[in-house]
N, C-alpha and C positions, 0 to 999 in steps of 0.2 A: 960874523960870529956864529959858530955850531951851536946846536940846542942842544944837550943831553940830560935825556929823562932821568929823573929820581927814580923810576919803578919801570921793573919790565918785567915781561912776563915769564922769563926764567925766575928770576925772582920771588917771585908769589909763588909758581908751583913748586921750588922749592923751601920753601915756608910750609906748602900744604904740605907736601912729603915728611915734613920733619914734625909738624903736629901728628900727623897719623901713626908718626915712628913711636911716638911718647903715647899717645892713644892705646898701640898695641902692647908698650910694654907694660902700661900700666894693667891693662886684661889680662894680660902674660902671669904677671904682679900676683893681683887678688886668684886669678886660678893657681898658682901654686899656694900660695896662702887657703885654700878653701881646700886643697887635695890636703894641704896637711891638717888641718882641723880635722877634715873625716880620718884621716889616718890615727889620729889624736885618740879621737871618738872609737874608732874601733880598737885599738888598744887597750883604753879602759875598761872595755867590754869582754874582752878580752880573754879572762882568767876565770881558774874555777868559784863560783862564790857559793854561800848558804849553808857550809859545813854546820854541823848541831848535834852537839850532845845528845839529843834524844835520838823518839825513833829515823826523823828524816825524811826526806821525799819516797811517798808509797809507790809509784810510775816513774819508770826511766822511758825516754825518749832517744832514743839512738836514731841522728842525719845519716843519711846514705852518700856514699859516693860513688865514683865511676870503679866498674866489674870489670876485670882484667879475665881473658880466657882462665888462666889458672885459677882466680880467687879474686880478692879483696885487692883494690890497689892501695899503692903506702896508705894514700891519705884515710884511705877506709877502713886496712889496718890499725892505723894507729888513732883513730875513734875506738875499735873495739878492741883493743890492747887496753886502751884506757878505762873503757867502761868496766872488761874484766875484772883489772884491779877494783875499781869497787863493787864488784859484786862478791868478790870474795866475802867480803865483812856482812854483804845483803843479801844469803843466796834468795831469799823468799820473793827476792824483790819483784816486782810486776815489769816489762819490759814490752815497748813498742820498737818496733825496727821500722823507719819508712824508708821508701825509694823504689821506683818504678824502675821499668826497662827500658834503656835506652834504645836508640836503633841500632846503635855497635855493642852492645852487653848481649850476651847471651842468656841472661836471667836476671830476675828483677834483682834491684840491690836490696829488698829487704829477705829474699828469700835469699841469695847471698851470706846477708849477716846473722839470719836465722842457723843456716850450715853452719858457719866458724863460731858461732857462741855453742850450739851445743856440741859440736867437733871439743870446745875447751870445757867443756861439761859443765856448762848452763841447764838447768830443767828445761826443755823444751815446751813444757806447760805453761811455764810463764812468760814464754814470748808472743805477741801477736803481730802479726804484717799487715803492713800497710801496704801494699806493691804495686800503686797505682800512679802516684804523684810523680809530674817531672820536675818540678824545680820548687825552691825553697817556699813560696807562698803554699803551696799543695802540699809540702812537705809537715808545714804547719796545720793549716786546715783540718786533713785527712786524717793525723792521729786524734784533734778532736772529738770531731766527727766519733773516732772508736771509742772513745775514752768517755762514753754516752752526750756528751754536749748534746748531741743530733742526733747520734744513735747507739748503736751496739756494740761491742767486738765480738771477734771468733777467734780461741786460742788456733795455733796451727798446728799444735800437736792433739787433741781433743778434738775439735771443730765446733766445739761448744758454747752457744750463745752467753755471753755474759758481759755485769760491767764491768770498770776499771774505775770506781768511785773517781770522775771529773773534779767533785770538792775537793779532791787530797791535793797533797803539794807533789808539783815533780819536779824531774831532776834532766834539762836538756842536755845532750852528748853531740858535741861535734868538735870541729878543730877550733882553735883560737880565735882564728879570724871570722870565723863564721858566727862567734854567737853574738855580737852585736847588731846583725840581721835577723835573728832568730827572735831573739828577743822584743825586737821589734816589730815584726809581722806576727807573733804571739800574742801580746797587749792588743794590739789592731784584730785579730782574729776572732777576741775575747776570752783566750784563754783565763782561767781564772787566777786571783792570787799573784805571787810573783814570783815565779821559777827559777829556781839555783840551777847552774849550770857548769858545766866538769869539762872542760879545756881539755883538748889533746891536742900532744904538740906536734909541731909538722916535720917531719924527718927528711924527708923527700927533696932537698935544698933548692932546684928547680920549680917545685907545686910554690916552695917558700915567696919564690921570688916573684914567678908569676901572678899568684893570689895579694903582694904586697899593689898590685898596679888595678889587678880587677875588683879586689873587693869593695874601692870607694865606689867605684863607678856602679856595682853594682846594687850596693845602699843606694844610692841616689834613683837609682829606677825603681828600687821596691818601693821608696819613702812617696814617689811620684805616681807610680802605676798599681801598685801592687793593694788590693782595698777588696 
């Protein structure tokens, strides 16, 4: 009479295989599940908020984006297409431009949007630059920083030392998807108060698609690293 075993070792390692298979789709699972919550998340974040009958937010804060030889790329464009429109209703209004120079921009992006806002006849008086910061925590920071928290400004058309009353309410400018990071490394910065913020929408149907996959990933590194 033959023996034949109940268990061999194809067996088992097949068993192992197929635990690890359910292992990985459950990781699989919860990270699609957690990419959409943050999508969720930035969403809501999303859109213009804080509109007010009264006076408003006294400081606008204009993100920079990437400087194309000619100008403004779409995405930076259409930040200060949007902003324009509300300045029509605000000419007096006080304005920060941040954004440093990259190593392919030929000039910083705040001085960039300093040109096309008073190119659309903005008062150049009431913009100041920030043109230091390379990416969004700095972007945050640095108009503090002018906005007296820590220090001074300098208009760029004057050169003239003065504040930007920090207690006032401001008004952040960036694209859609961005102000849910903005907003975030602003609180954590200490900015004061809680800042309305004015959505522009993203034209550029490319920047769209690519920004739908970077921007969780990139909350996640500011929420982590960014302090």
């Amino acid at each position: 009479m033959s023996y034949q075993p109940i268990w061999n070792g194809r067996s088992g390692y097949g068993g192992r295989k197929h635990t690890l298979r359910n292992i990985l789709l459950i990781l699989l699972a919860l990270g699609v599940l957690f990419f959409a919550a943050l999508e969720v998340y930035i969403g809501v974040h999303s859109r213009t908020t804080g509109e007010k009958t009264g006076p408003g937010p006294q400081v606008m804060v204009i993100f920079g984006c990437k400087v194309e030889t000619w100008g403004p790329s779409v995405l930076l464009q259409d930040r200060l297409d949007t902003a324009l429109d509300y300045l029509e209703n605000h000419p007096d209004m006080k304005i920060v431009v941040t954004g440093g120079k990259g190593d392919d921009e030929h000039m910083s992006e705040a001085q960039c949007m300093y040109n096309y806002l008073t190119a659309h006849g903005v008062n150049g008086e009431n913009i100041y630059l920030e043109p230091r910061s390379r990416n969004t925590w700095q972007n945050v920071n640095y108009p503090l920083d002018l906005m007296g928290e820590v220090g001074v400004s300098v208009s760029a058309a004057t050169g003239e030392t003065e504040g930007l009353n920090p207690g006032g309410d401001v008004l952040l400018v960036s694209s859609g998807f961005h102000l849910a990071r903005i907003k975030l490394l602003w609180a954590r910065a200490g900015g004061t108060g809680e800042p309305s913020t004015l959505a522009a929408p993203v034209s550029h149907r490319p920047s769209a698609v690519r920004m739908f996959f970077r921007e969780p990933l990139a909350l996640v590194k500011s929420f982590v690293f960014d302090w």
